[in-house]
C-alpha positions in Angstrom: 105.9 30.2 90.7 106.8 29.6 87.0 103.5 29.1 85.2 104.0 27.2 82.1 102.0 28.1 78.8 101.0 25.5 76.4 101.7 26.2 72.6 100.7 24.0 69.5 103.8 25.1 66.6 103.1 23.6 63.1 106.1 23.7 60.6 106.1 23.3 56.9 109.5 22.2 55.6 110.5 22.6 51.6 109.4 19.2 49.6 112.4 19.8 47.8 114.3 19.2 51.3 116.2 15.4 51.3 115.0 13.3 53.7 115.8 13.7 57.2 115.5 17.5 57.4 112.2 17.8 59.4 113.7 15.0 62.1 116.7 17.6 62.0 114.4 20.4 63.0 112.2 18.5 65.1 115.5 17.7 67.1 116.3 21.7 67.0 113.5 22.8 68.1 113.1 20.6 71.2 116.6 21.5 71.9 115.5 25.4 71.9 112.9 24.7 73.8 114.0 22.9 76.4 117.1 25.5 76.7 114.1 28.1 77.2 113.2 25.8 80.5 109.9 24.4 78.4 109.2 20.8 77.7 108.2 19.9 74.2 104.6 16.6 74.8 104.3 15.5 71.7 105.2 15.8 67.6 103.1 14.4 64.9 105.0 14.2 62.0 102.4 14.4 58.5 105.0 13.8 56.4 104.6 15.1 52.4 101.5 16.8 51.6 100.1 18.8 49.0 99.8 22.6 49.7 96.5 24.0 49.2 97.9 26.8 46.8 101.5 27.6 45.3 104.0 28.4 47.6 107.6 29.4 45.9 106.8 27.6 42.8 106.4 24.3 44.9 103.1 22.1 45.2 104.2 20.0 48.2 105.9 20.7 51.6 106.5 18.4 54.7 104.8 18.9 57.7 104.7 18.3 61.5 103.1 19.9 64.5 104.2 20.0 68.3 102.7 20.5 71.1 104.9 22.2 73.8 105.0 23.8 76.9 106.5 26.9 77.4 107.5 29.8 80.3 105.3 32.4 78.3 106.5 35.7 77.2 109.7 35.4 75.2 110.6 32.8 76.2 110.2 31.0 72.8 111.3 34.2 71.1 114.4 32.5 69.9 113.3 28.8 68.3 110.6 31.0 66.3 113.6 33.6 65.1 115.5 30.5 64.0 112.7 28.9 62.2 112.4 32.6 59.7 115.5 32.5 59.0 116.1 28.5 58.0 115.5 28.8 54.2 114.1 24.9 54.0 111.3 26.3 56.4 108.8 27.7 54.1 106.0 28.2 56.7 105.6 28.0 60.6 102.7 28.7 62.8 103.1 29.3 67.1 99.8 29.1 68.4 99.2 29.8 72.5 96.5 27.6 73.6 93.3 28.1 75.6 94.1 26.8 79.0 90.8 24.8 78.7 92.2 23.4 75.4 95.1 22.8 76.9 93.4 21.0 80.0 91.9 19.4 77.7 94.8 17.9 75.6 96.1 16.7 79.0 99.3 19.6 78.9 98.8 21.2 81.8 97.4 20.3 84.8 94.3 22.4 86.3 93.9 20.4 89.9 96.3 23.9 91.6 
């Protein structure tokens, strides 16, 4: 039996980025993640928001968080590699969850 892993993933895209840019990678990175056999619950997209220090000369990124589900192991290896390399990404953060946050949260279910 598959157990499935629950994941909070917070991105930071460029504020210099035109608009549309962090739907686009919202859009990639369910697509990854779903190829992986996970299941992205839910985004929360911030929007524009001041960084708490200088990053690359810029004061101001866009942000969004996801919560996802994921096979554990590698199997998110390859959204994450994608993310380092996109230059209009200037930050991302994949967090596993405590399974009693994520029972919590409602991601996984803890009745088995």
């Amino acid at each position: 039996m598959l157990v499935m892993r629950a994941y909070e993933l917070m991105v930071i895209i460029d504020g210099d980025a035109e608009d549309g840019v962090a739907e686009t990678f919202r859009d990639r990175i369910t697509e990854a993640v779903t190829t992986a056999g996970g299941e992205v619950k839910s985004t929360d997209m911030w929007g524009r928001r001041r960084y708490a220090y200088e990053i690359n000369h810029k004061w101001e990124g866009i942000y969004f968080v996801m919560e996802l589900l994921g096979a554990g192991g590698n199997s998110l290896d390859e959204m994450e590699r994608s993310l380092r390399l996109a230059d209009e990404v200037v930050r991302h953060k994949l967090m596993r969850l405590p399974d009693d946050e994520a029972a919590r949260r409602g991601l996984v279910d803890t009745s088995a």
